[in-house]
C-alpha positions as CSV (number, residue, x, y, z in Angstrom):
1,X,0.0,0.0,0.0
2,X,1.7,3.6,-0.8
3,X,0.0,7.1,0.6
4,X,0.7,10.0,-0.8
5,X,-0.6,13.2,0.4
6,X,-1.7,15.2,-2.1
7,X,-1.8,18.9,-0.3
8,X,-2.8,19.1,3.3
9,X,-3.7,22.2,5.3
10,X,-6.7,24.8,6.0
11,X,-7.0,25.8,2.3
12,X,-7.3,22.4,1.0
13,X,-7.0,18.8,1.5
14,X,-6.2,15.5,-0.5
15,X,-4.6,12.2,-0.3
16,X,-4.1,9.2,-2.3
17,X,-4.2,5.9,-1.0
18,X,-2.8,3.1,-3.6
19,X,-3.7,-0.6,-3.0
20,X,-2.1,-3.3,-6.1
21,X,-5.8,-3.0,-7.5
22,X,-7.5,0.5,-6.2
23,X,-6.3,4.3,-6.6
24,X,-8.6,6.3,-4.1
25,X,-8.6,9.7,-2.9
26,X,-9.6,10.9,0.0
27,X,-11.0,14.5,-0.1
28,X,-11.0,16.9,-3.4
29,X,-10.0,19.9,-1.4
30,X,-7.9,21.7,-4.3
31,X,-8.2,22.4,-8.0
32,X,-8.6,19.5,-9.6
33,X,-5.4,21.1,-12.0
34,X,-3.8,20.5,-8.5
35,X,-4.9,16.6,-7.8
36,X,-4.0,15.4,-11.4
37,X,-0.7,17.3,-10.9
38,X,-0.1,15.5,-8.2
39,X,-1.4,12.1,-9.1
40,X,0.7,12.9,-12.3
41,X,3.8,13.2,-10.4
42,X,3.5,9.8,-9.5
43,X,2.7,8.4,-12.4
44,X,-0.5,7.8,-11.3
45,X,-3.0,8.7,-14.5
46,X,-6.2,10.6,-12.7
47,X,-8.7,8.4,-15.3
48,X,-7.5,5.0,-13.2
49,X,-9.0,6.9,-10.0
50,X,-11.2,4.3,-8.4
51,X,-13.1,5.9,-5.6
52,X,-13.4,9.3,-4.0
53,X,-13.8,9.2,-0.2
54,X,-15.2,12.4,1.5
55,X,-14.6,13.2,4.9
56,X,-17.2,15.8,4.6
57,X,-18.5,19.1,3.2
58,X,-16.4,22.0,3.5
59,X,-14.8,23.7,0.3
60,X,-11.1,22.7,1.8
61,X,-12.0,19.2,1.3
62,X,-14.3,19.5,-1.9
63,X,-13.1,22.2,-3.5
64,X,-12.3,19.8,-6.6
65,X,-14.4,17.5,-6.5
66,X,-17.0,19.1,-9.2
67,X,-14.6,19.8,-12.0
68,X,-12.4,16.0,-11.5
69,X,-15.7,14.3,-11.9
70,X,-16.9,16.2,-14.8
71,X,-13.8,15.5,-16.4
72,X,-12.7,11.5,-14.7
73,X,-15.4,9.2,-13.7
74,X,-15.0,8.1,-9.9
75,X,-17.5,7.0,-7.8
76,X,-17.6,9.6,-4.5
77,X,-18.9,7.8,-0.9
78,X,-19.7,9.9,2.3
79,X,-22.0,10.0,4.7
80,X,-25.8,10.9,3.1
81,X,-25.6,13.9,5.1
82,X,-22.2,15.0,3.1
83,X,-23.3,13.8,0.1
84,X,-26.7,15.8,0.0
85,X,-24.7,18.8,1.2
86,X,-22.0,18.9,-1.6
87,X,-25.2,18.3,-4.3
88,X,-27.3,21.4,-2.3
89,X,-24.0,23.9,-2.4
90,X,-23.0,22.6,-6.2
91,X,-23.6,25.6,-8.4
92,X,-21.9,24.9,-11.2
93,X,-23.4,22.1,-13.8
94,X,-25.3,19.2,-12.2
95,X,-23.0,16.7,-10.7
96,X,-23.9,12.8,-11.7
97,X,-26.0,11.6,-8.8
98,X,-25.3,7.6,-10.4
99,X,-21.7,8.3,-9.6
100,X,-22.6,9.0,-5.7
101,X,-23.0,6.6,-2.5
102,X,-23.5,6.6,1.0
103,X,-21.6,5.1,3.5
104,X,-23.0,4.3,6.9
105,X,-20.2,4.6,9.6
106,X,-19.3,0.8,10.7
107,X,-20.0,-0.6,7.8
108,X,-17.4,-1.9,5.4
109,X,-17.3,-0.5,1.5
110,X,-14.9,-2.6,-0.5
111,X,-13.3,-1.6,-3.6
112,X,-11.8,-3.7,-5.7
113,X,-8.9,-5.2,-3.2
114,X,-9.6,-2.3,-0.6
115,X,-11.5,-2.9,2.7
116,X,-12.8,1.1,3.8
117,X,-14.0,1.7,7.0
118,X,-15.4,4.5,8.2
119,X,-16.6,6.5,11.9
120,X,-17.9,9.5,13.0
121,X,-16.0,12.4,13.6
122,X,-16.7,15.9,15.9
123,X,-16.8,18.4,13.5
124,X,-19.0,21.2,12.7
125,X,-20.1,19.8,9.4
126,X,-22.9,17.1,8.1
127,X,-21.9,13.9,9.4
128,X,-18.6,14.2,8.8
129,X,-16.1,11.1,9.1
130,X,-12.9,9.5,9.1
131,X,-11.5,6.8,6.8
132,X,-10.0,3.4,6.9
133,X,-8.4,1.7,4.1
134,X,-7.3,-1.9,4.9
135,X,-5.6,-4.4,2.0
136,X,-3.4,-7.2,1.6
137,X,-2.6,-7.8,5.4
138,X,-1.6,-3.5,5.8
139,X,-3.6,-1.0,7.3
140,X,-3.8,2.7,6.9
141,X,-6.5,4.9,8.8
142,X,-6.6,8.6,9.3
143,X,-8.7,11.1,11.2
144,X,-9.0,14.7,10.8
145,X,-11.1,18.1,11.5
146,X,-12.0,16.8,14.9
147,X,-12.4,19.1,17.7
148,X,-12.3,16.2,20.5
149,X,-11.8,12.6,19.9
150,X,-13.1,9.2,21.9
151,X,-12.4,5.2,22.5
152,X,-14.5,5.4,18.8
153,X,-12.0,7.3,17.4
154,X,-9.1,5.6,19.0
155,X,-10.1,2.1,17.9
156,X,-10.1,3.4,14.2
157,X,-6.9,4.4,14.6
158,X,-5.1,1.9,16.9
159,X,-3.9,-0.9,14.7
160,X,-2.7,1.3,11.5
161,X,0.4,0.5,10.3
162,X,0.5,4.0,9.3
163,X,-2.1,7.2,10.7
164,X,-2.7,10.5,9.0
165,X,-4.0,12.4,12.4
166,X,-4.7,16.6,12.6
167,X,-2.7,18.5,13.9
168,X,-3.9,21.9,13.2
169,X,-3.0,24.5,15.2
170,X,-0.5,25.5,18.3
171,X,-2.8,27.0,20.8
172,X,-0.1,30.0,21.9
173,X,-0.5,31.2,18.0
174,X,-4.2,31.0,18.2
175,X,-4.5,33.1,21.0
176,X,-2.0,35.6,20.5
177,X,-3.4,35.7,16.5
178,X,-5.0,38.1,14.3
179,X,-8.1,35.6,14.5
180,X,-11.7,36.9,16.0
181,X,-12.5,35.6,18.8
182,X,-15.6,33.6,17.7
183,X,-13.1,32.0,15.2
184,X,-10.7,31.5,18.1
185,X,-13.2,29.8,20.1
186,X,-14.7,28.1,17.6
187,X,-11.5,26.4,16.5
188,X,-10.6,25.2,20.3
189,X,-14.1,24.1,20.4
190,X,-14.9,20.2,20.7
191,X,-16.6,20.9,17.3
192,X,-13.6,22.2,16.0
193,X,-10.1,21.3,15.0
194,X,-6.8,19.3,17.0
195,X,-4.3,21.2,18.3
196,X,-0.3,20.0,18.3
197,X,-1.0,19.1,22.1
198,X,-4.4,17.1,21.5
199,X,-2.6,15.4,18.5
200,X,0.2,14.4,20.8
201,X,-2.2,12.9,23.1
202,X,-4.2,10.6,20.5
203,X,-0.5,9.7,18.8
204,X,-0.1,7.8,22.4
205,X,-3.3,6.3,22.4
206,X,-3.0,4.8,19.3
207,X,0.8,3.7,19.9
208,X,1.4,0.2,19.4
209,X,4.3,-1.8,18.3
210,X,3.6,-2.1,14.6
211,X,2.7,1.1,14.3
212,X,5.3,2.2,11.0
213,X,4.5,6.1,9.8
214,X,2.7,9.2,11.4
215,X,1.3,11.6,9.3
216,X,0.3,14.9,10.6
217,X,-1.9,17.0,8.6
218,X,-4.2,19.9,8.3
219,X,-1.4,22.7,9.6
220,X,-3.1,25.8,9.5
221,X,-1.1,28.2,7.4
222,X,-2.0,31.0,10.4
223,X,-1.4,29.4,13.6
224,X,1.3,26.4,13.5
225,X,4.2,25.8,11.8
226,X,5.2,22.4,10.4
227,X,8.6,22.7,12.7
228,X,6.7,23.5,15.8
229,X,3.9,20.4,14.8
230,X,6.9,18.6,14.2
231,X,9.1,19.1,17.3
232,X,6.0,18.4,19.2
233,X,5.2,15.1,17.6
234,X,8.8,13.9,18.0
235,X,9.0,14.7,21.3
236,X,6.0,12.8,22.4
237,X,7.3,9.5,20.7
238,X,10.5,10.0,22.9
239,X,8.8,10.4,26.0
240,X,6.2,7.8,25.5
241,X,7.4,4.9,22.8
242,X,7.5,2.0,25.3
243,X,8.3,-0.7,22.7
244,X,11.0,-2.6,21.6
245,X,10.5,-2.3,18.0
246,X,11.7,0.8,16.0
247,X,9.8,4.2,16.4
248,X,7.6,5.2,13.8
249,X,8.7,7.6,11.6
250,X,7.1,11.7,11.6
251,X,6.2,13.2,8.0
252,X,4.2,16.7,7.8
253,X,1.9,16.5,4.9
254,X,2.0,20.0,3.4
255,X,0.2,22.6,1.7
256,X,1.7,23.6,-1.3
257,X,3.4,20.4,-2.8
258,X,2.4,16.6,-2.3
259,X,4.2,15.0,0.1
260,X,6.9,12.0,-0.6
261,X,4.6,8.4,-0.8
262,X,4.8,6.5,2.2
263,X,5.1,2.7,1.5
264,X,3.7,0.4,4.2
């Protein structure tokens, strides 16, 4: 399995998951110019994209969606919540409704060789989620735009051989920022977004020994830096790997360019 992320950030979110039989994408947050770029650059061909997964609604996670459909036929799952909210804000040409199907969290959606999972996630959106995609013995599972998290959440997560987990903001730059405050608070809030320290503390409860990569994503370009979400991360596997086996390496997924794939 090989994950490449795409762009990650506040302005715009997508990542490619590649099993030996499926190519799916999860989220169409940039120009879809932007996706095939990237899938390009890997020598992935955007007309062998299987499946669109959609975490949930907002523009930095559908931006593309409308214009790579229109142009590459994929077939887009979410929640039936999401999925009526991207066809309700669509107001460009009408999307193909054949082309999209719900999910229900807890209940598996195969494609092709790919086992996806799915749970709910605290966000203020409709029924937003996070994904699971398991094949061929590997498992990679991610989780973003959450203001809290629970054991639901943690048991998504906790035997990945590699998680992509938010880590959005550092909570001294929000404060001190040019922000408002009801965008401040808003942000903080358990319908929000994961700061560096909340992301630290769901990296330990997901820790376990097989446990290869850690991704963070969804640095906002305002209030963290992908040093300080870094720093952070590292120094929370020192403090609290407690196995044996080799710690898991620490990527940022970043805004501007895709991110080198991650093999597991």
């Amino acid at each position: 399995m090989k994950i490449i992320s795409i762009a990650s950030g506040s302005s715009g979110n997508c990542t490619c998951v590649v099993t030996d039989e499926a190519r799916i994408l999860i989220d169409a947050g940039v120009s879809a110019k932007r996706i095939v770029e990237g899938l390009c650059s890997f020598g992935i061909e955007p007309e062998t994209i299987d499946a669109i997964l959609i975490t949930h609604e907002h523009c930095d996670h559908i931006a593309g969606l409308p214009v790579f459909l229109r142009r590459y036929r994929a077939d887009v799952y979410g929640t039936h919540e999401t999925l009526q909210a991207i066809l309700n804000s669509n107001t460009g040409k009408p999307l193909s409704t054949e082309l999209f199907h719900s999910i229900t969290p807890g209940v598996i959606v195969k494609v092709k060789d790919a086992e996806i999972s799915s749970c709910y996630t605290s966000h203020d959106a409709a029924k937003p989620v996070a994904y699971g995609i398991r094949s061929c013995g590997r498992y990679f599972a991610m989780a973003t735009d959450l203001g809290c998290y629970d054991d639901t959440i943690v048991r998504h997560l906790s035997d990945a051989d590699a998680v992509l987990l938010e880590s959005n903001y550092d909570r001294d730059m929000l404060l001190v920022g040019p922000y408002p405050y009801h965008l401040k608070k808003r942000i903080m809030g358990a319908y929000g977004h994961l700061s560096n320290d909340d992301c630290g503390s769901l990296m330990v409860s997901v820790f376990h020994r097989k446990l290869r990569h850690i991704i963070l994503a969804h640095l906002s370009k305002e209030n963290n830096y992908p040093e300080l979400a870094l720093a952070n991360a590292l120094d929370v596997v020192r403090k609290n790997w407690q196995y044996p086996d080799e710690k898991p390496e620490i990527f940022v997924a970043r805004r501007d360019f895709p991110t080198d794939a991650i093999e597991v």
